[in-house]
Every structure is written in structure tokens, then in C-alpha cells.
PyMOL commands that place a pseudoatom at each C-alpha (Angstrom):
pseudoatom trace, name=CA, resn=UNK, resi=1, chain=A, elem=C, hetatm=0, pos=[44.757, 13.427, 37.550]
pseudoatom trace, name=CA, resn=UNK, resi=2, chain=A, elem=C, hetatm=0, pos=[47.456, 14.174, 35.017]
pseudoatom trace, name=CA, resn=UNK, resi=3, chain=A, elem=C, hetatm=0, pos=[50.954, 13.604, 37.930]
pseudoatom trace, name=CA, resn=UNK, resi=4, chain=A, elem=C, hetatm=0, pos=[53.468, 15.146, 35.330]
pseudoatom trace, name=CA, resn=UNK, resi=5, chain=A, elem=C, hetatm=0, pos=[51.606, 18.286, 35.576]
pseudoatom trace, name=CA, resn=UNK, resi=6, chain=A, elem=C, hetatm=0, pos=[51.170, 18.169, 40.244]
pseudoatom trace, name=CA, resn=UNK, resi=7, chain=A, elem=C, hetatm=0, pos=[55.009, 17.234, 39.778]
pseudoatom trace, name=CA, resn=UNK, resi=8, chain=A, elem=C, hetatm=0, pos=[55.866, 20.049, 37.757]
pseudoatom trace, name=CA, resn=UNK, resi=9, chain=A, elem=C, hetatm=0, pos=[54.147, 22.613, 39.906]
pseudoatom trace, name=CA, resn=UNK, resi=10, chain=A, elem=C, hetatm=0, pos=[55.713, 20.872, 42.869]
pseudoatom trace, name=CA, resn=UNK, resi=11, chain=A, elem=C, hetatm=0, pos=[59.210, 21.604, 41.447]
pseudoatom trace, name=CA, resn=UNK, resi=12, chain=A, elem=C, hetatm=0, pos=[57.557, 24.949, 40.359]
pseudoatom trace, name=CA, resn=UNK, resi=13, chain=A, elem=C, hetatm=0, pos=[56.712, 25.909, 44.087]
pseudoatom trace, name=CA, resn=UNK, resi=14, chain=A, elem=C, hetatm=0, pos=[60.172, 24.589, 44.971]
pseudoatom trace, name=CA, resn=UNK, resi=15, chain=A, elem=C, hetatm=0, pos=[61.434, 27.670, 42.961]
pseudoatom trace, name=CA, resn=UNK, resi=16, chain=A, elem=C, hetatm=0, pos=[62.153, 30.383, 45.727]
pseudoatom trace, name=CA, resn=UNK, resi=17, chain=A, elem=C, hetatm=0, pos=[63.390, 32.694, 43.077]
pseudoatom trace, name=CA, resn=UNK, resi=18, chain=A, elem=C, hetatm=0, pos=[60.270, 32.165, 40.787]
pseudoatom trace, name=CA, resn=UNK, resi=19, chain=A, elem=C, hetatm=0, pos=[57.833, 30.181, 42.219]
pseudoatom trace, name=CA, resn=UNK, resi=20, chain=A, elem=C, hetatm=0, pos=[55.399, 31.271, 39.251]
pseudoatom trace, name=CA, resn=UNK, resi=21, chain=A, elem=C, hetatm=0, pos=[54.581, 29.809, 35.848]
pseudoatom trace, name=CA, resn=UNK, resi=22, chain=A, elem=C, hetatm=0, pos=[52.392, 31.142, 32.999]
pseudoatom trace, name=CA, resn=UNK, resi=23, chain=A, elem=C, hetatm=0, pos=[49.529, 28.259, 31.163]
pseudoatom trace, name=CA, resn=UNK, resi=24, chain=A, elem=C, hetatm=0, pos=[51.730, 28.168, 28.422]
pseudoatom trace, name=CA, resn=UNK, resi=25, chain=A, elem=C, hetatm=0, pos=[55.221, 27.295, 29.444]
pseudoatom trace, name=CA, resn=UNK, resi=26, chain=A, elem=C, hetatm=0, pos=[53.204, 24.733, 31.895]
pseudoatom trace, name=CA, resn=UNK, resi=27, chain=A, elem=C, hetatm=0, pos=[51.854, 22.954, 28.465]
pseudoatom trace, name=CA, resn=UNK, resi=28, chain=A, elem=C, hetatm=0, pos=[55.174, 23.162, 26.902]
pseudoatom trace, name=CA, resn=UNK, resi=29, chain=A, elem=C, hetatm=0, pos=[57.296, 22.284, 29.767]
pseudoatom trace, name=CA, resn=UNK, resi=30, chain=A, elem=C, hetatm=0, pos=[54.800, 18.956, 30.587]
pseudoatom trace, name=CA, resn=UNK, resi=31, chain=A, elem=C, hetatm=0, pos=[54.896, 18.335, 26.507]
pseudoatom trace, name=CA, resn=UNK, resi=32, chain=A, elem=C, hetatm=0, pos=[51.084, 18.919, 26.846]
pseudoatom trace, name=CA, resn=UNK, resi=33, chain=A, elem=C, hetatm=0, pos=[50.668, 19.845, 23.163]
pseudoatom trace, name=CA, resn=UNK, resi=34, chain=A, elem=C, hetatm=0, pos=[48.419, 22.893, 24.287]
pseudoatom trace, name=CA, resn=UNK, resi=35, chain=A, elem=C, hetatm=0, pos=[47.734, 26.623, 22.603]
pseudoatom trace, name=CA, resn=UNK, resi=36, chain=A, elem=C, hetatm=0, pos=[46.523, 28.607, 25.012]
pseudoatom trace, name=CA, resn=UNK, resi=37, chain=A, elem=C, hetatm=0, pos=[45.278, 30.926, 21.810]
pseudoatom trace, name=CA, resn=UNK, resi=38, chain=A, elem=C, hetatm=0, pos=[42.680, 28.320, 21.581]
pseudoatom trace, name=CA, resn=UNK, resi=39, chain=A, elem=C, hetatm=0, pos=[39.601, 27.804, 24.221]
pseudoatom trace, name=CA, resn=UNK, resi=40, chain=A, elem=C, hetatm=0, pos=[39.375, 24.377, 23.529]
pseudoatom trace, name=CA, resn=UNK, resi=41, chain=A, elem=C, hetatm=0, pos=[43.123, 23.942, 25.069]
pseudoatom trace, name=CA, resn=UNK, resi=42, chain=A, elem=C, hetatm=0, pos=[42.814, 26.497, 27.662]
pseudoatom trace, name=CA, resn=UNK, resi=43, chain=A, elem=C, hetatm=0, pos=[39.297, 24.094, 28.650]
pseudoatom trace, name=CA, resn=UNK, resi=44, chain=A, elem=C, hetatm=0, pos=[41.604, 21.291, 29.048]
pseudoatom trace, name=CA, resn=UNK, resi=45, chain=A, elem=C, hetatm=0, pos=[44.344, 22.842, 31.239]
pseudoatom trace, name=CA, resn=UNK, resi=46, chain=A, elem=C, hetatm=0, pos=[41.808, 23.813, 33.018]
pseudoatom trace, name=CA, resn=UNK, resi=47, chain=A, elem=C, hetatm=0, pos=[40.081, 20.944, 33.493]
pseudoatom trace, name=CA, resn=UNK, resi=48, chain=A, elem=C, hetatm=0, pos=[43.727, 19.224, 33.993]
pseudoatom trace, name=CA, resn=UNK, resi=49, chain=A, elem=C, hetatm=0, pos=[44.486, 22.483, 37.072]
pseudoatom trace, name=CA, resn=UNK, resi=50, chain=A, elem=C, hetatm=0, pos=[40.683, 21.960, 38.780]
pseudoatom trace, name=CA, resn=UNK, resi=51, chain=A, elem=C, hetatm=0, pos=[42.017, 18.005, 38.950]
pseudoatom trace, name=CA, resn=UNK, resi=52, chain=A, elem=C, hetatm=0, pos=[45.059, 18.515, 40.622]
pseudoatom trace, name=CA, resn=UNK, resi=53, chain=A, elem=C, hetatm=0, pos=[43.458, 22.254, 42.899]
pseudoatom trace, name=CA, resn=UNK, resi=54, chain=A, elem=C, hetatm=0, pos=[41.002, 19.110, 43.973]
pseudoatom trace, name=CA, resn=UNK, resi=55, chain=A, elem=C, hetatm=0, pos=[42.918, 16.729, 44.855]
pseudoatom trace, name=CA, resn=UNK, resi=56, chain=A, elem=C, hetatm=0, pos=[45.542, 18.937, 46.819]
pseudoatom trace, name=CA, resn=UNK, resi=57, chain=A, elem=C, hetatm=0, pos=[42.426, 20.430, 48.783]
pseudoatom trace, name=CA, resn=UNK, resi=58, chain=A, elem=C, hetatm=0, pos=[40.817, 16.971, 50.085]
pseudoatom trace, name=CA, resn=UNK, resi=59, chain=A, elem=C, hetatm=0, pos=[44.511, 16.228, 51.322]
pseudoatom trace, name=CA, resn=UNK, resi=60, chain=A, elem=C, hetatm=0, pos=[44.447, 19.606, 53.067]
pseudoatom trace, name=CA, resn=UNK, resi=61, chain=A, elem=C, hetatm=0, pos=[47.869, 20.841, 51.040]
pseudoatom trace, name=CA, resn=UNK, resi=62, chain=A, elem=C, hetatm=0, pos=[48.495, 24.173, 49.469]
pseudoatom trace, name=CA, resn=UNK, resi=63, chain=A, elem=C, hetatm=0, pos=[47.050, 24.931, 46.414]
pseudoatom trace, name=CA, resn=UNK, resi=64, chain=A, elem=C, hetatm=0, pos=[49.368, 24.324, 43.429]
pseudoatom trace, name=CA, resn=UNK, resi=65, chain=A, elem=C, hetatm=0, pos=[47.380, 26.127, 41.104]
pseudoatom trace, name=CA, resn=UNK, resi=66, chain=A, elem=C, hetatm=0, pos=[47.934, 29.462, 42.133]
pseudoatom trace, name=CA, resn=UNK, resi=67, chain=A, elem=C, hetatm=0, pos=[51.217, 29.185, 40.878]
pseudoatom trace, name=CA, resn=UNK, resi=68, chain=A, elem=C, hetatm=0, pos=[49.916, 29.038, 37.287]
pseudoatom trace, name=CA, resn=UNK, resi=69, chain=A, elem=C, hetatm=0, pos=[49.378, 32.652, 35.997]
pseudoatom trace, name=CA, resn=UNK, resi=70, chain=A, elem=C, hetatm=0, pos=[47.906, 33.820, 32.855]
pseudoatom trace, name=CA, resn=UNK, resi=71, chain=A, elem=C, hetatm=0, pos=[49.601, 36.939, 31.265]
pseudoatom trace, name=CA, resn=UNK, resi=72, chain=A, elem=C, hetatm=0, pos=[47.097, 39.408, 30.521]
pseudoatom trace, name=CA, resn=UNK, resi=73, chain=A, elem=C, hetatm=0, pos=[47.884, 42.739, 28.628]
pseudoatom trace, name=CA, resn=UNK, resi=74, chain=A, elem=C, hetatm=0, pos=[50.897, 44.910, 29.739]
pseudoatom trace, name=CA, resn=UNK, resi=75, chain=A, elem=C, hetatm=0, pos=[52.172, 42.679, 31.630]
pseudoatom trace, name=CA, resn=UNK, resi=76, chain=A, elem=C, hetatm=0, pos=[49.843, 42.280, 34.388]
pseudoatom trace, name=CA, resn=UNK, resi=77, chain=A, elem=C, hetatm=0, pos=[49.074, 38.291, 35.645]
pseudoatom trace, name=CA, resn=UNK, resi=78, chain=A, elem=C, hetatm=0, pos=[46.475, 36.489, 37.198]
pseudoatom trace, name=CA, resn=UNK, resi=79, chain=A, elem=C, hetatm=0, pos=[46.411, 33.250, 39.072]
pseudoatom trace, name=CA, resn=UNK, resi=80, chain=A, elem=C, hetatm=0, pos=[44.347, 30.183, 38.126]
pseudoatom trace, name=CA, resn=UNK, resi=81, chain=A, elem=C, hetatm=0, pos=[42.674, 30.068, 41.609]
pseudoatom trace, name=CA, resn=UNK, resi=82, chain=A, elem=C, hetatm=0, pos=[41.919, 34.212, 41.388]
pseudoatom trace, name=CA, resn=UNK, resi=83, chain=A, elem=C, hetatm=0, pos=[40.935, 33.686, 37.794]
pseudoatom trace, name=CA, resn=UNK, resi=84, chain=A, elem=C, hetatm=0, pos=[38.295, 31.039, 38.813]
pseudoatom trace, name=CA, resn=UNK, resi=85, chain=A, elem=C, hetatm=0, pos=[36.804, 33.161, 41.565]
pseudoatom trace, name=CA, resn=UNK, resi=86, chain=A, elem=C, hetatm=0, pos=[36.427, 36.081, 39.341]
pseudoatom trace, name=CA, resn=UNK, resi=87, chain=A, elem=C, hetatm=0, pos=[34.224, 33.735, 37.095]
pseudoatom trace, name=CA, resn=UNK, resi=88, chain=A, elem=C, hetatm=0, pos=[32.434, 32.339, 39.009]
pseudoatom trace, name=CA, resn=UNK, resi=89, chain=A, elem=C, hetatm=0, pos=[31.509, 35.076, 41.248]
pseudoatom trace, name=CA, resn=UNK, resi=90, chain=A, elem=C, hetatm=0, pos=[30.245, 36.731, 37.753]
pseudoatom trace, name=CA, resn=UNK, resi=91, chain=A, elem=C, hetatm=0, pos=[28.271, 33.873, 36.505]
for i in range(1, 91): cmd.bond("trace and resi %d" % i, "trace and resi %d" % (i + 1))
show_as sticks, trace
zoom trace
């Protein structure tokens, strides 16, 4: 499990004011060296979120990874964990 990324969204859910953060700024504020513009990196946050969403379930803790959102067109977000349901529900 990649800890600079669960201590991130720790901080992250810290944030009262903005307890949100897009895929993006998560790779670039965790120097992850990720473009979510390509599916190959958006595989590997993935697989790097369903790590940590794990891990934080089996210890019975919230769920980190609905604070990562993905910005969609005009504005509108989406949560990892809502994201995830919606494909899997449709595969």
C-alpha cells in the first residue's frame, strides 16, 4: 500500500474547509508522476485508491477514497468509491 498517498488523504480529510481532492492534484501533490489523460495512469491510481479503500475497510475506518473526485464536464465531480459502484454495477 503506497502510505504517502493514505497520509495525504488523511491530511486531505483533515481539511474542514475542503475535505476534497481531484486524481490529479493527488498524483502531483504525492509526486506520483501520473496523467490522468492516460488509462494506463488512471489504472494505477486506481489500483494505488482500491489498496488503501481495502485496507481502511478491514480496520473498520472511513473510507479515504471518497475524498478523491474526478472532474467530469462542467464542473460536475464524482467520487472514487461512487465511480466504482457505477462500474461495476454496469459490468
Amino acid at each position: 500500500m503506497n502510505q504517502s498517498v493514505r497520509k495525504h488523504l488523511i491530511e486531505v480529510a483533515r481539511n474542514r474547509a475542503n475535505p476534497s481532492i481531484t486524481y490529479q492534484q493527488l498524483s502531483n501533490d504525492c509526486n506520483l508522476g501520473l496523467f490522468m489523460g492516460n488509462p494506463e495512469d488512471r489504472n494505477s491510481i486506481s489500483d494505488i485508491l482500491r489498496d488503501i479503500g481495502t485496507y481502511e475497510h478491514e480496520h473498520k475506518r472511513p473510507l479515504l477514497t471518497a475524498l478523491v473526485l474526478m472532474l467530469a464536464t462542467k464542473g460536475m465531480t464524482m467520487s472514487a468509491s461512487l465511480m466504482a459502484l457505477v462500474v461495476s454495477s454496469t459490468a
